[in-house]
C-alpha positions as CSV (number, residue, x, y, z in Angstrom):
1,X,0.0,0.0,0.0
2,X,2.8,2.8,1.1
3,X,4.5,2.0,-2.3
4,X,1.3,2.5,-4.6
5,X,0.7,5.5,-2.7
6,X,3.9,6.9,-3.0
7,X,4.1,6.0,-6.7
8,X,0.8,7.8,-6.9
9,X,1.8,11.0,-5.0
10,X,4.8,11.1,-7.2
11,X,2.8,10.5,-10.6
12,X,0.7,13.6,-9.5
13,X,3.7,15.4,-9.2
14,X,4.8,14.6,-12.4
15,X,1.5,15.4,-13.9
16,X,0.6,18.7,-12.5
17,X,4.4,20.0,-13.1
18,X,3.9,19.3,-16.6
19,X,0.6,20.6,-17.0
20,X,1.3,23.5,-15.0
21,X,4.0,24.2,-17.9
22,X,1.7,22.9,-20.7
23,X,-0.6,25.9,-19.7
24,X,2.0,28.3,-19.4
25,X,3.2,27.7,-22.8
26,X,-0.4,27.9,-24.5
27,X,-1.2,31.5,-22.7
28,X,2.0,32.6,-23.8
29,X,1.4,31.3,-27.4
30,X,-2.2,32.4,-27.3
31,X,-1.4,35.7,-25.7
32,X,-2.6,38.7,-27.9
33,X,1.0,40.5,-28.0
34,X,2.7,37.1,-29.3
35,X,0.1,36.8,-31.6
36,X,0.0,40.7,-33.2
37,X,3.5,39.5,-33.5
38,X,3.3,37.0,-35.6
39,X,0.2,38.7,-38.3
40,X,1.4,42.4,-38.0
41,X,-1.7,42.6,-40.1
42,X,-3.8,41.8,-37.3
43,X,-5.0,44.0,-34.1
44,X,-4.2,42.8,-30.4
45,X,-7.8,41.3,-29.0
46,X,-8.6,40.6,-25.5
47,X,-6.4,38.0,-23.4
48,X,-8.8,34.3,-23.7
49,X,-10.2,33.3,-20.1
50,X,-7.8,31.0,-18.7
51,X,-9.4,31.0,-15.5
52,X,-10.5,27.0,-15.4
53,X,-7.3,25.8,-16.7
54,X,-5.7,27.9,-13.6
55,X,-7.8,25.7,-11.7
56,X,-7.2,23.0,-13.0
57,X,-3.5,23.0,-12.5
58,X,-4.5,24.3,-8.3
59,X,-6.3,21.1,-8.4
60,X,-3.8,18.9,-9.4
61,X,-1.4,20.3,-7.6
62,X,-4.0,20.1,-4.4
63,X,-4.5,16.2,-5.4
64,X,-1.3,15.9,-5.0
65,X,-1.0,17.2,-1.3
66,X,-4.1,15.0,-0.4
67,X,-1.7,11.9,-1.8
68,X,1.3,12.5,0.0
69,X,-0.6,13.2,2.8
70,X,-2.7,9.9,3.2
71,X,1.2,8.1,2.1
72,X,2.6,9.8,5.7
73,X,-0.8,8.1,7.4
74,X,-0.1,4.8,5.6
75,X,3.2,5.0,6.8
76,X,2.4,5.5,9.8
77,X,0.8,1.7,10.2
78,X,4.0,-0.3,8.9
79,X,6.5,-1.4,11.0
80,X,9.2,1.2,9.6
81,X,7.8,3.7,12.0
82,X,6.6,1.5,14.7
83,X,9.3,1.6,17.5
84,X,10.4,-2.1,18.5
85,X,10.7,-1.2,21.9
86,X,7.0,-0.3,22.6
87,X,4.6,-2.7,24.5
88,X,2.3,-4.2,22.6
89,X,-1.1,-3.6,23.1
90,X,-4.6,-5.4,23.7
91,X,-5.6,-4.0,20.1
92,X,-2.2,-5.6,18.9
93,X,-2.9,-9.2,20.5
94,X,-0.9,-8.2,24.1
95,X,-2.1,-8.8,27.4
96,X,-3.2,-5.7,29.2
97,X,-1.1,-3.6,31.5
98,X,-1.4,-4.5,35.6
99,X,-4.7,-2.6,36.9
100,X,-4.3,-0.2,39.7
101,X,-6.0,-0.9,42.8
102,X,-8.9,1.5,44.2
């Protein structure tokens, strides 16, 4: 389980890093400076609406928080982190600590 969810957290990082640069290479090549530019002919418009793709990449980059977060909670049930010297306990098949008296 920790492994898959690591691979996962990474694979999101992956992901939303190259998205994140995807987008910033289409609103530079759809920009309307870049594009007067290129047709001289051609008047400067209004910048498109990039507004959901910036979410998009928040998102993903959000996702990928969540992942890395529920890989430190799965981590925190294997034995790697578990210290040897701790008593076990009833929930762990050990017998239960000496009662106090009243």
């Amino acid at each position: 389980d920790l492994l898959m969810t690591a691979a996962f957290a990474f694979l999101w990082l992956v992901s939303s890093s190259a998205w994140g640069k995807g987008l910033t290479d289409v609103k530079w090549a759809t920009s309307p400076h870049h594009l007067a530019e290129l047709y001289p002919h051609c008047e400067a418009g209004e910048f498109p609406f990039m507004g959901r793709l910036n979410a998009s990449v928040i998102f993903g980059f959000l996702n990928l928080i969540l992942w890395a977060g529920n890989c430190w909670f799965i981590y925190k049930e294997t034995p790697f982190h578990k210290d040897s010297s701790q008593p076990t306990t009833v929930e762990e098949g050990g017998a239960p600590g000496p009662q106090p008296f009243p």
